[in-house]
C-alpha positions, 0 to 999 in steps of 0.5 A: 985142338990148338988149329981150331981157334986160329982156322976160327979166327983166320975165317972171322977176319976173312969174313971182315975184309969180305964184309969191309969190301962190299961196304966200300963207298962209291969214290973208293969204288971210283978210284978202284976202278980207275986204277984196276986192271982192265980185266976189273973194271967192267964189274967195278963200274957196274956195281958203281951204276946199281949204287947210284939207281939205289941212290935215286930210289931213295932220293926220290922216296926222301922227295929230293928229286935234284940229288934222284936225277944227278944219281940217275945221270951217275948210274948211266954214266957209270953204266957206259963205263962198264960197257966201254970197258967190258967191250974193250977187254971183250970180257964180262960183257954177259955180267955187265949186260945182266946187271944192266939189265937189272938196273932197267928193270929196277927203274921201270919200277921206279918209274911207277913210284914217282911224280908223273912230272919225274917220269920222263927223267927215269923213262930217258934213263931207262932208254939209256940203259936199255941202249947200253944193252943193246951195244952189249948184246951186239957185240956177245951175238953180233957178226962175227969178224971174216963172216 
């Protein structure tokens, strides 16, 4: 009987620092990835590129479209750390490509949402990120080294 309050206790402060990780800001993610292990980074950096698409979607629906465009510039920056990084270790190239993958699509519906003067800001992003993938998928399906 005494097991059952301290395994419920043990799960709900499981549950806390699960919870406190995913609500880590953006510099803390930056800084983790700076200082994780290599094998890390490339999911670390992807998460930092969908953070900074969500922070352009709503920057845009809030009508700040400088604060949209610095967080789409952050997204593809981040988003070429995570390929660098996944293509160096040669692992997570599938997850950062899916995530990548993601994000376009994400900013294609974006796309359809803003000003036509803002369109060609989230069209140049989205070739960006689409380019990012290609890389990715070059490297998964791309000639095999000897061959």
């Amino acid at each position: 009987m005494r097991c059952r309050p301290l395994l419920a206790g043990i799960l709900v402060a499981v549950s806390v620092l699960a919870w406190a990780r995913k609500e880590e800001t953006v510099e803390q993610l930056q800084a983790r990835a700076e200082h994780a292990l290599p094998e890390e980074r490339p999911e670390i950096y992807a998460e930092i590129a969908r953070r900074y698409v969500a922070a352009a979607d709503q920057s845009y629906t809030d009508g700040k479209v400088d604060v949209a465009r610095q967080s789409l510039d952050s997204a593809v920056t981040a988003a070429e750390k995570a390929r660098d990084s996944a293509i160096a270790v040669n692992k997570k190239l599938k997850n950062v490509e899916i995530a990548v993958r993601k994000m376009a699509s994400r900013l294609r519906e974006i796309k359809r949402t803003v000003n036509f003067e803002d369109q060609p800001v989230v069209q140049t992003a989205i070739d960006h990120m689409e380019r990012i993938r290609t890389d990715l998928l070059s490297k998964m399906f791309g000639a095999k080294d000897g061959k």
